[in-house]
Predicted model as a PDB file, atoms N, CA, C, CB and O in Angstrom, pLDDT in the B-factor column:
MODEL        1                                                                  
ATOM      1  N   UNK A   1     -42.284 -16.516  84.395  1.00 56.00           N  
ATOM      2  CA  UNK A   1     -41.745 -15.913  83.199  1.00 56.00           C  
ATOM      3  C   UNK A   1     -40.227 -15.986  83.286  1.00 56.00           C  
ATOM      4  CB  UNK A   1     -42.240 -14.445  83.030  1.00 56.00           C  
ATOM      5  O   UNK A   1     -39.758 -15.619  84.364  1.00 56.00           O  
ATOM      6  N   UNK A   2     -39.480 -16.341  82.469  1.00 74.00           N  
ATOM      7  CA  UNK A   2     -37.884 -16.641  81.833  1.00 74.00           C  
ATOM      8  C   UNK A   2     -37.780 -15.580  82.499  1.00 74.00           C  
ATOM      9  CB  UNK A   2     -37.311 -16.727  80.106  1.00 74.00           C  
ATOM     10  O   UNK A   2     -38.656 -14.899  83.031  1.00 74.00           O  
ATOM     11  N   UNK A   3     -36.347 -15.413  82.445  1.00 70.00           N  
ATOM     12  CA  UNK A   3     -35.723 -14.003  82.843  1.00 70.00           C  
ATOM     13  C   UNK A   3     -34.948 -13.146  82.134  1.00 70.00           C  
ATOM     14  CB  UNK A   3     -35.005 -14.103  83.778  1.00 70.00           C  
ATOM     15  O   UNK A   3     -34.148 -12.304  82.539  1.00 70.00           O  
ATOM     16  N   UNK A   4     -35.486 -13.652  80.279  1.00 74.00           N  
ATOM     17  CA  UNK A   4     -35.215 -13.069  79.089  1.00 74.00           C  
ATOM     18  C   UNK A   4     -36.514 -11.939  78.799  1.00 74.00           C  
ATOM     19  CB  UNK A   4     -35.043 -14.295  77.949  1.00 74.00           C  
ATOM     20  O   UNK A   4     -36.560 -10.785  78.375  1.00 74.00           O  
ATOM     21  N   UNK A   5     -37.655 -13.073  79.335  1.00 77.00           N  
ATOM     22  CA  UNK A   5     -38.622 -12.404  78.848  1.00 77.00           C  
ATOM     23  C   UNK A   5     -39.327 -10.994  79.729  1.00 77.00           C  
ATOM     24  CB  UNK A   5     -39.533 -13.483  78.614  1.00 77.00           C  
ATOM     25  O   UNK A   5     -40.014 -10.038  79.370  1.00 77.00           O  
ATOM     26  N   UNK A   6     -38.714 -11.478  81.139  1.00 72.00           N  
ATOM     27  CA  UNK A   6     -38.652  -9.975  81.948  1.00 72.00           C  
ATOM     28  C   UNK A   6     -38.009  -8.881  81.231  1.00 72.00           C  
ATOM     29  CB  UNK A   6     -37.821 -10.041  83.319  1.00 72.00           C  
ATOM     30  O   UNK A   6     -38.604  -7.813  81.086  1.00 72.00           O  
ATOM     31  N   UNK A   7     -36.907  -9.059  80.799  1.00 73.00           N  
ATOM     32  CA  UNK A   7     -36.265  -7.694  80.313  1.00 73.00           C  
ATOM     33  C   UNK A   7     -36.623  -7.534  79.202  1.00 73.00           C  
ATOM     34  CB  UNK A   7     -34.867  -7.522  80.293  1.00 73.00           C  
ATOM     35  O   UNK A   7     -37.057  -6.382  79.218  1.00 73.00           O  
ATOM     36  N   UNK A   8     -36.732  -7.889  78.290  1.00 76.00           N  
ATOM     37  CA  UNK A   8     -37.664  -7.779  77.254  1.00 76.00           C  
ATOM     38  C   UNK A   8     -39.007  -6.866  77.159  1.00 76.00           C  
ATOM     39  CB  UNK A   8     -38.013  -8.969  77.126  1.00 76.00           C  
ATOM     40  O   UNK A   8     -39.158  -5.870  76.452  1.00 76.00           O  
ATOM     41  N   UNK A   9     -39.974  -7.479  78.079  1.00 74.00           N  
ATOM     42  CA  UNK A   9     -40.828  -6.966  78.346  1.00 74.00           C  
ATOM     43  C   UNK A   9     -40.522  -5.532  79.322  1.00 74.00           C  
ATOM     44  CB  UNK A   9     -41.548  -7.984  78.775  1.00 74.00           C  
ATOM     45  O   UNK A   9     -41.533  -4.870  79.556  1.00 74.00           O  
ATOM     46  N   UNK A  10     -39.287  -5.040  79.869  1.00 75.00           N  
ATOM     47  CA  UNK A  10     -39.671  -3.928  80.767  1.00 75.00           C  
ATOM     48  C   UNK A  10     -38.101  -3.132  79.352  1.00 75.00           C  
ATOM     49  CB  UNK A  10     -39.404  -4.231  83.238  1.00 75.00           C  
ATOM     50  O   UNK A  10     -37.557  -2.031  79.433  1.00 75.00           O  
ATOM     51  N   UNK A  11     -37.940  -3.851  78.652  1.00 78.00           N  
ATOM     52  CA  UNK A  11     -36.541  -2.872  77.804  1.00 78.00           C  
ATOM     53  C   UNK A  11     -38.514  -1.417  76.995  1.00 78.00           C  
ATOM     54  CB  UNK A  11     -34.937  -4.736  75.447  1.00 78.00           C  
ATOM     55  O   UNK A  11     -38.664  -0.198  77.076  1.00 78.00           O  
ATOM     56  N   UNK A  12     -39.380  -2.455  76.423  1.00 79.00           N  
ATOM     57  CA  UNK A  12     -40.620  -1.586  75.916  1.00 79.00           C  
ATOM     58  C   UNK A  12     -41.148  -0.893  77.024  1.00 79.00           C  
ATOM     59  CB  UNK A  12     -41.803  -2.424  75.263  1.00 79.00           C  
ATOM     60  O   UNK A  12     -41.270   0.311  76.801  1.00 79.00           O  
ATOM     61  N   UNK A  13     -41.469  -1.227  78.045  1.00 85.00           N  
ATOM     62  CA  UNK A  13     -41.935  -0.152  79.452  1.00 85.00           C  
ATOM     63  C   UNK A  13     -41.449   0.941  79.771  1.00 85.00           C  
ATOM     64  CB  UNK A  13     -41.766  -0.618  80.681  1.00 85.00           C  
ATOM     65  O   UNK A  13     -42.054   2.005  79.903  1.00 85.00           O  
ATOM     66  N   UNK A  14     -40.065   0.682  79.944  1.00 89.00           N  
ATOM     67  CA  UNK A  14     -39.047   1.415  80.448  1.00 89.00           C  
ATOM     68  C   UNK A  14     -37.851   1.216  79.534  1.00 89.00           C  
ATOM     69  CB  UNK A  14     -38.782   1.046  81.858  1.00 89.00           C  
ATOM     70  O   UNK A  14     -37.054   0.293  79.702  1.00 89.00           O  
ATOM     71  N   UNK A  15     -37.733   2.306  78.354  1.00 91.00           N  
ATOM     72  CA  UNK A  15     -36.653   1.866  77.474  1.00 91.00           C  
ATOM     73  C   UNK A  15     -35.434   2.690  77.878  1.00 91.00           C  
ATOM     74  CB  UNK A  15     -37.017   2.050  75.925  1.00 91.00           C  
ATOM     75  O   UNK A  15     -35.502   3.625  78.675  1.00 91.00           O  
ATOM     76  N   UNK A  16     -34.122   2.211  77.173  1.00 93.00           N  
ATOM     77  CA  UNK A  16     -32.546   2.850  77.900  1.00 93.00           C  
ATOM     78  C   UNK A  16     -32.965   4.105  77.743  1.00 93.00           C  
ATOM     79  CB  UNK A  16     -30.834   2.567  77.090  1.00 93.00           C  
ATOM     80  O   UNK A  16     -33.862   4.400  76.953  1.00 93.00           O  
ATOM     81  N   UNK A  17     -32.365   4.928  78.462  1.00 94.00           N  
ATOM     82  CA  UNK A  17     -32.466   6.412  78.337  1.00 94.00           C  
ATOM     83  C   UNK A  17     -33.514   6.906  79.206  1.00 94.00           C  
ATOM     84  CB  UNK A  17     -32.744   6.860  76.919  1.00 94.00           C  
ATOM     85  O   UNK A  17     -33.411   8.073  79.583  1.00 94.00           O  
ATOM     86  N   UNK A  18     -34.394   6.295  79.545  1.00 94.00           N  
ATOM     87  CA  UNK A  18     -35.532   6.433  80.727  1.00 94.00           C  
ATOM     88  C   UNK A  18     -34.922   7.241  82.112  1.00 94.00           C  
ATOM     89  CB  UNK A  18     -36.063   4.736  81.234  1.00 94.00           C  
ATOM     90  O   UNK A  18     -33.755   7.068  82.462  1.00 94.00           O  
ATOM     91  N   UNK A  19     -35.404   7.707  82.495  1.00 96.00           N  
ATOM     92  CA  UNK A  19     -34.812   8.542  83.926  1.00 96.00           C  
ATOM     93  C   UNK A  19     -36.331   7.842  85.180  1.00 96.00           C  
ATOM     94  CB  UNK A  19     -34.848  11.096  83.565  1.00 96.00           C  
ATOM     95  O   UNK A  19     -37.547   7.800  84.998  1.00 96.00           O  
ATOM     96  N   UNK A  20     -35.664   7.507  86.096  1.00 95.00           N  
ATOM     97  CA  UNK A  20     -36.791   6.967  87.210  1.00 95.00           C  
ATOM     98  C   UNK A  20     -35.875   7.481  88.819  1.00 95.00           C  
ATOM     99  CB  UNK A  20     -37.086   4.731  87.023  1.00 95.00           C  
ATOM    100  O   UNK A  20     -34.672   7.666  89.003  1.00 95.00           O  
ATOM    101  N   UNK A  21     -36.944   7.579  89.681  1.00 95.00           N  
ATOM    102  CA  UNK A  21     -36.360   7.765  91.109  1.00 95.00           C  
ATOM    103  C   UNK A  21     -36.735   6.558  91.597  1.00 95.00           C  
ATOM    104  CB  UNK A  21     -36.883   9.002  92.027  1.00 95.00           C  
ATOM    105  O   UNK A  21     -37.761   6.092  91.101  1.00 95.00           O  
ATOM    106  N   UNK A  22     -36.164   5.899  92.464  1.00 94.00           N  
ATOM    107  CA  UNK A  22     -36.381   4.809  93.076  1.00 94.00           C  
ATOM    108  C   UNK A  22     -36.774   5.010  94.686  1.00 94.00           C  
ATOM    109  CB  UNK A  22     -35.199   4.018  92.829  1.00 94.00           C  
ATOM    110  O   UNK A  22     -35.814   5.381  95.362  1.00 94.00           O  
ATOM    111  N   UNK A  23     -37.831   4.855  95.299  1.00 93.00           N  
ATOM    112  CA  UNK A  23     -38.517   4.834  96.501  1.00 93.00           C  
ATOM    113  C   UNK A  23     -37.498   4.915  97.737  1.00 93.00           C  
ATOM    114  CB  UNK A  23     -39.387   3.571  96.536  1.00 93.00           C  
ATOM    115  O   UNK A  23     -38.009   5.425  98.734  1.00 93.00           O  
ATOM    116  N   UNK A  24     -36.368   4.578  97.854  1.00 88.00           N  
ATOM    117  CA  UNK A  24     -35.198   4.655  99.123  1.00 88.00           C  
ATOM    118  C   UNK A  24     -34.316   5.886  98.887  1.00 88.00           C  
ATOM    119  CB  UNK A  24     -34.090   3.219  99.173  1.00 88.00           C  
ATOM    120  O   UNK A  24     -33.917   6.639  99.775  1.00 88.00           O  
ATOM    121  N   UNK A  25     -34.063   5.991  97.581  1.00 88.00           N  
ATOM    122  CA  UNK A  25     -33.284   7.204  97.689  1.00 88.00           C  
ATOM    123  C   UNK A  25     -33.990   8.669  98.238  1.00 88.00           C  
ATOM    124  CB  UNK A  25     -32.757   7.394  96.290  1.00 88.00           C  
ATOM    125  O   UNK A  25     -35.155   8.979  98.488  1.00 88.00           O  
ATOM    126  N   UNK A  26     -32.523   9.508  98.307  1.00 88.00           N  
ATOM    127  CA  UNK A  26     -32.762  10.808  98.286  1.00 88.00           C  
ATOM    128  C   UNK A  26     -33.940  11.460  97.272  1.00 88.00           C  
ATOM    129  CB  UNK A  26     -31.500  11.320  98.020  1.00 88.00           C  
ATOM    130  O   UNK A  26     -34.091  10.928  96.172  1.00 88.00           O  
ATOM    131  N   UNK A  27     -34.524  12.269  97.535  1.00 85.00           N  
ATOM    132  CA  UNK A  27     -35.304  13.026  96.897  1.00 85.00           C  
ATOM    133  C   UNK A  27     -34.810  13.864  95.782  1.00 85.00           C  
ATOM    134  CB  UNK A  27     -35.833  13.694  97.737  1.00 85.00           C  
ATOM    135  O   UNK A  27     -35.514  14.178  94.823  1.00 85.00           O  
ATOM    136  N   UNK A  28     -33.606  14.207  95.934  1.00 88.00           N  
ATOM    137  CA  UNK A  28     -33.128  15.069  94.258  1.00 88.00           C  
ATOM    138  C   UNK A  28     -32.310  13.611  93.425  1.00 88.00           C  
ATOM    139  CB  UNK A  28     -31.455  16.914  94.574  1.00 88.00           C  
ATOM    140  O   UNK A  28     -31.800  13.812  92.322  1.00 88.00           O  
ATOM    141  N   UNK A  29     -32.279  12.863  93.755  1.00 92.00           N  
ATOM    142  CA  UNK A  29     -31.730  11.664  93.200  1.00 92.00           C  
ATOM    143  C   UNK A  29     -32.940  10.586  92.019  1.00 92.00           C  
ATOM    144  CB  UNK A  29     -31.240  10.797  94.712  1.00 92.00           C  
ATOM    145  O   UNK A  29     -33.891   9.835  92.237  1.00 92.00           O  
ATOM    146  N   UNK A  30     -32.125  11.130  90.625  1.00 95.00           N  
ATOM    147  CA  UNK A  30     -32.143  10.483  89.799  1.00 95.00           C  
ATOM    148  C   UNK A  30     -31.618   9.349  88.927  1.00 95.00           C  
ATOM    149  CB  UNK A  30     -32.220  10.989  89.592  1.00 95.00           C  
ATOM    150  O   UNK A  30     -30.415   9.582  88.809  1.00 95.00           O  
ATOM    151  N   UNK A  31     -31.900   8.312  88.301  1.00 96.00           N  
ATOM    152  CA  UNK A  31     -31.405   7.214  87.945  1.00 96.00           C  
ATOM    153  C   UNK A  31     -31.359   7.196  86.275  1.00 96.00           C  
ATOM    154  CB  UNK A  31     -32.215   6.129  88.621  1.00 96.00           C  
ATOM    155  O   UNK A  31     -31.823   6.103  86.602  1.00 96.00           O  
ATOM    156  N   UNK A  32     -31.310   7.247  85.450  1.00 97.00           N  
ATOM    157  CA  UNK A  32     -30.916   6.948  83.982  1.00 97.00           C  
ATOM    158  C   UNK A  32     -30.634   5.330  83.658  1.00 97.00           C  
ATOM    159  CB  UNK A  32     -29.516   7.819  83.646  1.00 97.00           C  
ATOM    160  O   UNK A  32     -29.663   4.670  84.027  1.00 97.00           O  
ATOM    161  N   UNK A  33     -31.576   4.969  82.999  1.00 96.00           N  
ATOM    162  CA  UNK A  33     -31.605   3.712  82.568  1.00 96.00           C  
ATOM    163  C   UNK A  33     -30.330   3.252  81.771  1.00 96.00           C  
ATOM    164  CB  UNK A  33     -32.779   3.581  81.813  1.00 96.00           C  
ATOM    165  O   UNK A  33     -30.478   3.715  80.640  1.00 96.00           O  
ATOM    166  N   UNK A  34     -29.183   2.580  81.832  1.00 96.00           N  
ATOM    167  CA  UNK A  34     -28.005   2.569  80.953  1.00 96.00           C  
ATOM    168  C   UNK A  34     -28.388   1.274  79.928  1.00 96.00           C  
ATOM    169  CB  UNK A  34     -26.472   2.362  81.899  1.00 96.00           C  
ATOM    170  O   UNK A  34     -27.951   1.024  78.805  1.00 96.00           O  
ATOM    171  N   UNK A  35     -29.153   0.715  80.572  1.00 93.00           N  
ATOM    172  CA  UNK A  35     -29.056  -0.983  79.871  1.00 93.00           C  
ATOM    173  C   UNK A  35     -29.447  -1.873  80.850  1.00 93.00           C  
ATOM    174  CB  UNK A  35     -27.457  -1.572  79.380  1.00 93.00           C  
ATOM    175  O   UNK A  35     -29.510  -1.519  82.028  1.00 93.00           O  
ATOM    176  N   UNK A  36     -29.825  -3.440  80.342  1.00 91.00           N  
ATOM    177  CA  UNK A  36     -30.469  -4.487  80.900  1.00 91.00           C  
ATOM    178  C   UNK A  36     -29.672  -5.836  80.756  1.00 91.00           C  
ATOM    179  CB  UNK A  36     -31.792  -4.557  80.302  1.00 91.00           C  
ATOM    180  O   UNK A  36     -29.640  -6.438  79.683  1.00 91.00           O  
ATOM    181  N   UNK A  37     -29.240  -6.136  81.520  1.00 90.00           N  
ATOM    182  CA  UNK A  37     -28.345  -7.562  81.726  1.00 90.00           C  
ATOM    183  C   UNK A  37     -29.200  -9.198  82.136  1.00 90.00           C  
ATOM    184  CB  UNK A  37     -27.230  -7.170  83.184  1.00 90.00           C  
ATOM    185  O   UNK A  37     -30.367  -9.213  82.526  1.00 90.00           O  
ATOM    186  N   UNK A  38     -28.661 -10.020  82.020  1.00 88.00           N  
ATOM    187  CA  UNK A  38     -29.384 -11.208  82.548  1.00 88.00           C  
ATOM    188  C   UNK A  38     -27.812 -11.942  82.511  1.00 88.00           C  
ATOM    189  CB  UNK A  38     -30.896 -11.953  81.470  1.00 88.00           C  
ATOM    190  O   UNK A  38     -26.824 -11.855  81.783  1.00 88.00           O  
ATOM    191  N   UNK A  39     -28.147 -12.611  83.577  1.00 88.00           N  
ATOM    192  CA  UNK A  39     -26.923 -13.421  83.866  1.00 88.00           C  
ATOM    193  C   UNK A  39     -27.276 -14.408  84.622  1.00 88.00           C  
ATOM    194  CB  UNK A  39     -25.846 -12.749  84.492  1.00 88.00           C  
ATOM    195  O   UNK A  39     -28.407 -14.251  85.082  1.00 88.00           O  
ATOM    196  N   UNK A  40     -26.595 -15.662  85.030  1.00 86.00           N  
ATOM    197  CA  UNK A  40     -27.163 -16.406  85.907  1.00 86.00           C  
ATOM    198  C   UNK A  40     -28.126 -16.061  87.377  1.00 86.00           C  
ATOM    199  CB  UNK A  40     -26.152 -17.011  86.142  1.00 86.00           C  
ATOM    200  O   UNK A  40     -29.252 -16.538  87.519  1.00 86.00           O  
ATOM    201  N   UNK A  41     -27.569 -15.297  88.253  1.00 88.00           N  
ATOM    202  CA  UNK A  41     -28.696 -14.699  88.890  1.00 88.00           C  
ATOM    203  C   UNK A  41     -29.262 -13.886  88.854  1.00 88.00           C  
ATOM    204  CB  UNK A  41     -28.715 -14.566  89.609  1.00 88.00           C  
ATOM    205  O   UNK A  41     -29.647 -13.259  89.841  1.00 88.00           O  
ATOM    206  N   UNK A  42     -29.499 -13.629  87.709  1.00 87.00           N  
ATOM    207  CA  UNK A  42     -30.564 -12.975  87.587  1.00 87.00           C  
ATOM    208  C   UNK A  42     -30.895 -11.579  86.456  1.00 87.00           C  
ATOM    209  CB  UNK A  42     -30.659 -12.680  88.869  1.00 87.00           C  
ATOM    210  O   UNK A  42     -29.939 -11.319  85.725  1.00 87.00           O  
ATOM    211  N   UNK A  43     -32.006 -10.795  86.295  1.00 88.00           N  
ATOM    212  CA  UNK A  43     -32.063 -10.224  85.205  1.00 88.00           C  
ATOM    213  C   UNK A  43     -32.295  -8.259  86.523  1.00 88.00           C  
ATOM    214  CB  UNK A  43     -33.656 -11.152  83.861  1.00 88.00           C  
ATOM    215  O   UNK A  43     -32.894  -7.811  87.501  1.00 88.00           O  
ATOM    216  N   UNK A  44     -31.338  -7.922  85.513  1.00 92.00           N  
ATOM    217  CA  UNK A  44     -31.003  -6.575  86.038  1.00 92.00           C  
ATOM    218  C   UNK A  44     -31.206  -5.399  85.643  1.00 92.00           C  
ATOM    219  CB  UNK A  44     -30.032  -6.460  86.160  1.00 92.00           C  
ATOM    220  O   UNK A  44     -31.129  -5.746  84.464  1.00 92.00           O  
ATOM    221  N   UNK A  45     -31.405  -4.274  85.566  1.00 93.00           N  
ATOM    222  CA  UNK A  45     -31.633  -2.687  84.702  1.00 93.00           C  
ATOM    223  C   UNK A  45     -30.729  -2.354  85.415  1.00 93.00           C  
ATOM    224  CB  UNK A  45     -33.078  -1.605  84.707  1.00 93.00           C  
ATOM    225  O   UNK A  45     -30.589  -2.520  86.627  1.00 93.00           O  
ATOM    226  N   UNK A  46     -29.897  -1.729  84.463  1.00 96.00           N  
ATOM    227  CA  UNK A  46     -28.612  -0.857  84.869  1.00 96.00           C  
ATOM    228  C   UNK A  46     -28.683   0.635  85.024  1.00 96.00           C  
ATOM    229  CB  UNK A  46     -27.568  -1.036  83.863  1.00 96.00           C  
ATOM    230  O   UNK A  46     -29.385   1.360  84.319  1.00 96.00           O  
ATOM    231  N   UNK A  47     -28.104   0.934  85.747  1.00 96.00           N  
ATOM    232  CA  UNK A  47     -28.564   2.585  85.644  1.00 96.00           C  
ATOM    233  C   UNK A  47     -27.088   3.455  84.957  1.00 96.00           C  
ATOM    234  CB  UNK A  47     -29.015   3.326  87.611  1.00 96.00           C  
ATOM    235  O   UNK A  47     -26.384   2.559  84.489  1.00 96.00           O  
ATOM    236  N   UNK A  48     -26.490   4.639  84.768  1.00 96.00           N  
ATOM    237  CA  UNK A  48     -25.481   4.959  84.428  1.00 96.00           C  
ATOM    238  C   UNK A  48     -24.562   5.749  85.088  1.00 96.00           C  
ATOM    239  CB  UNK A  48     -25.685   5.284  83.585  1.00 96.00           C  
ATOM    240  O   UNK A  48     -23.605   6.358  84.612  1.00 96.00           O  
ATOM    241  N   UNK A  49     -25.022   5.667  86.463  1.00 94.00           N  
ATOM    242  CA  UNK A  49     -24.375   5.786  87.593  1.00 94.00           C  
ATOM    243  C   UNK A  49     -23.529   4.681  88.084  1.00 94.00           C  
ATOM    244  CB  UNK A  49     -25.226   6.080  88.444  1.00 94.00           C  
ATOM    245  O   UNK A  49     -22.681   5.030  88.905  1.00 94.00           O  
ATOM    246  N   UNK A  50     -23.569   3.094  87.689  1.00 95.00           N  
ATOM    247  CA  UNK A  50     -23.230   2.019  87.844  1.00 95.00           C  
ATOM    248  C   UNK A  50     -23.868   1.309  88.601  1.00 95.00           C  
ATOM    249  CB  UNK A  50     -22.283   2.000  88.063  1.00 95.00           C  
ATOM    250  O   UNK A  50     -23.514   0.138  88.736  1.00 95.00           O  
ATOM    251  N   UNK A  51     -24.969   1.806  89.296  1.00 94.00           N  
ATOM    252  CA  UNK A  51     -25.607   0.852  89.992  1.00 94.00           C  
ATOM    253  C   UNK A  51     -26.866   0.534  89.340  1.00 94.00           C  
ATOM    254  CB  UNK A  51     -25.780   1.235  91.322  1.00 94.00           C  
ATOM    255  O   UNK A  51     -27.389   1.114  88.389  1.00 94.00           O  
ATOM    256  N   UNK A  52     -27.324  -0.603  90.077  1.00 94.00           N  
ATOM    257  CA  UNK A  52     -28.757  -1.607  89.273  1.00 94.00           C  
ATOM    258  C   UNK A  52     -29.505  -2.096  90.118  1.00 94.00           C  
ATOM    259  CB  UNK A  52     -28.444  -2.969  88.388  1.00 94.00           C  
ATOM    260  O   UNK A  52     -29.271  -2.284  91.312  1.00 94.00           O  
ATOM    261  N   UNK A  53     -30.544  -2.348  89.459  1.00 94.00           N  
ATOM    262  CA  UNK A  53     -31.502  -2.841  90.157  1.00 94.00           C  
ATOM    263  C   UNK A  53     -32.099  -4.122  89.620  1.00 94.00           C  
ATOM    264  CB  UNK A  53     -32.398  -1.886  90.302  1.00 94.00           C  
ATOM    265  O   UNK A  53     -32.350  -4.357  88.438  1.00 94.00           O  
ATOM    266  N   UNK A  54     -32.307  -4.988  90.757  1.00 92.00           N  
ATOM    267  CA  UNK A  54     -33.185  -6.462  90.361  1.00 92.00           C  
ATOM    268  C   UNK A  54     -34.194  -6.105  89.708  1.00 92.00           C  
ATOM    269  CB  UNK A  54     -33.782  -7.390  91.537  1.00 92.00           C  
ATOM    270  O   UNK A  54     -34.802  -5.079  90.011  1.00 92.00           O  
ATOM    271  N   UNK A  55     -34.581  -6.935  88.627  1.00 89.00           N  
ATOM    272  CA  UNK A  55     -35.977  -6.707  87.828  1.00 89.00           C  
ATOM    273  C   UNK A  55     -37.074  -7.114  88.770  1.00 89.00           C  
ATOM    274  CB  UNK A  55     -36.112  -7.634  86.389  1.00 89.00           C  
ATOM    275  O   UNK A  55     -38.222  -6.818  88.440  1.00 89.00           O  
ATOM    276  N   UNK A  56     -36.842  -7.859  90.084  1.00 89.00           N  
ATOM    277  CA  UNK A  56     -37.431  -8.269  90.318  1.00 89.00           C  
ATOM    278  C   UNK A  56     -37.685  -7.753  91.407  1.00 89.00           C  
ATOM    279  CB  UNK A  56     -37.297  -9.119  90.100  1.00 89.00           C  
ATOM    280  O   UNK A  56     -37.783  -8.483  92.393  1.00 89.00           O  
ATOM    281  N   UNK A  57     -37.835  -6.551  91.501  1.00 90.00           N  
ATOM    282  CA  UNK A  57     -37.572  -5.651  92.747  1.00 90.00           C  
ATOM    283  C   UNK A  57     -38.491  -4.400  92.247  1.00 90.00           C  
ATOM    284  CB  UNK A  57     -35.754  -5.225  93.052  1.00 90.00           C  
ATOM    285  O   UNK A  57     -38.699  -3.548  93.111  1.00 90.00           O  
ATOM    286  N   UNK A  58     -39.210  -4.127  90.644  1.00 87.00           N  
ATOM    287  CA  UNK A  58     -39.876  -3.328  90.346  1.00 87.00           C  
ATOM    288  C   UNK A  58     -40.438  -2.007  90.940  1.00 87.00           C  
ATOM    289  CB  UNK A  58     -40.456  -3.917  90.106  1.00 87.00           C  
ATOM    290  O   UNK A  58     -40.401  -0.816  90.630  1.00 87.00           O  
ATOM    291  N   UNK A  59     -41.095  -2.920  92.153  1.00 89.00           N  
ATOM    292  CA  UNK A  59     -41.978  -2.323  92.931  1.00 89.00           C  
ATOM    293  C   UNK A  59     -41.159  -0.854  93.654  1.00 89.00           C  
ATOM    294  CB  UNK A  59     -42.509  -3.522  94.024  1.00 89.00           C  
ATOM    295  O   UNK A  59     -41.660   0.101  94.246  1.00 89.00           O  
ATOM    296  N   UNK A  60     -39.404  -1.228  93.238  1.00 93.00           N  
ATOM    297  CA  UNK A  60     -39.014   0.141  94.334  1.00 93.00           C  
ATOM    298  C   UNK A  60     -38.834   1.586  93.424  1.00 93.00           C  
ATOM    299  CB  UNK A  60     -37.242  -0.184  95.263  1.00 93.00           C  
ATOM    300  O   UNK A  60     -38.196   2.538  93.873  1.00 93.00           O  
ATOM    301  N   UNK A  61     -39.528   1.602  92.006  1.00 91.00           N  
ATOM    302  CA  UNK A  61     -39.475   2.172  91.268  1.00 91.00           C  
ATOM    303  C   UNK A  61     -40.552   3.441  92.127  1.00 91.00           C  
ATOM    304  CB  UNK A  61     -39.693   1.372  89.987  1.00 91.00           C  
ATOM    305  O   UNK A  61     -41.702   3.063  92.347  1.00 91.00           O  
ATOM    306  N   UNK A  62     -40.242   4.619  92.501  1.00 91.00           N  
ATOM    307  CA  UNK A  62     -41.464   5.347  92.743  1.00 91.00           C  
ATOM    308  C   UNK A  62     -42.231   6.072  91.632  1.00 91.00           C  
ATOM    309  CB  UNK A  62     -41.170   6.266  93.672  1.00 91.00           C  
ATOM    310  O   UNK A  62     -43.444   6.281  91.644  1.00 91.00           O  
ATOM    311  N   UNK A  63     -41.325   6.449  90.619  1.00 90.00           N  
ATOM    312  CA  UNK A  63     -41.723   7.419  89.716  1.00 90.00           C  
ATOM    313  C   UNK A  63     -40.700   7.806  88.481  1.00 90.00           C  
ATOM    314  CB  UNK A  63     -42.008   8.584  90.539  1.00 90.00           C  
ATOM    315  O   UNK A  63     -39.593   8.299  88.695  1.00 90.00           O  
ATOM    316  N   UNK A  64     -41.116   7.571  87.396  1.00 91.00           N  
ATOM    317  CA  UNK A  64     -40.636   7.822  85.817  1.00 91.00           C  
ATOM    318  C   UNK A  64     -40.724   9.350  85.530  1.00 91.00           C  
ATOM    319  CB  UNK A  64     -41.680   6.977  84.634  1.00 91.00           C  
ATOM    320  O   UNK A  64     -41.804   9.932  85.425  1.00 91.00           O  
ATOM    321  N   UNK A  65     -39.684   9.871  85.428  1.00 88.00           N  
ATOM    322  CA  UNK A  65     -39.403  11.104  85.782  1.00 88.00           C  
ATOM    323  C   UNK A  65     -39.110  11.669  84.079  1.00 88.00           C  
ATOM    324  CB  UNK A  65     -38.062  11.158  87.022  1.00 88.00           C  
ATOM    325  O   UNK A  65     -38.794  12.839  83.863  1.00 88.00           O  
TER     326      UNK A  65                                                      
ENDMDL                                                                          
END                                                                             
């Protein structure tokens, strides 16, 4: 699958404004979906903390909060 059609498909899953914890962090640590990028390497979910995550890294999502 393109790496248009990844974000695409996870902007309806998981739309901006979404709050998720991600499996490595701290336990009171929350993430806020800011937006979804694609760029040459690769397609990204932004959070609004400034950091992101590979789309292709899903799996470190623990829980949609």
């Amino acid at each position: 699958m393109g790496k248009i059609s990844v974000v695409i498909a996870m902007i309806h899953k998981l739309p901006i404004g979404s709050r998720v914890q991600l499996e490595d962090d701290y336990p009171d640590t929350i993430h806020e979906i800011y937006g979804y990028t694609v760029n040459a390497d690769g397609a990204y979910m932004e959070f609004r903390d400034g950091t992101r995550l590979d789309l292709m890294n899903m799996g470190q999502i623990a829980e949609v909060v």
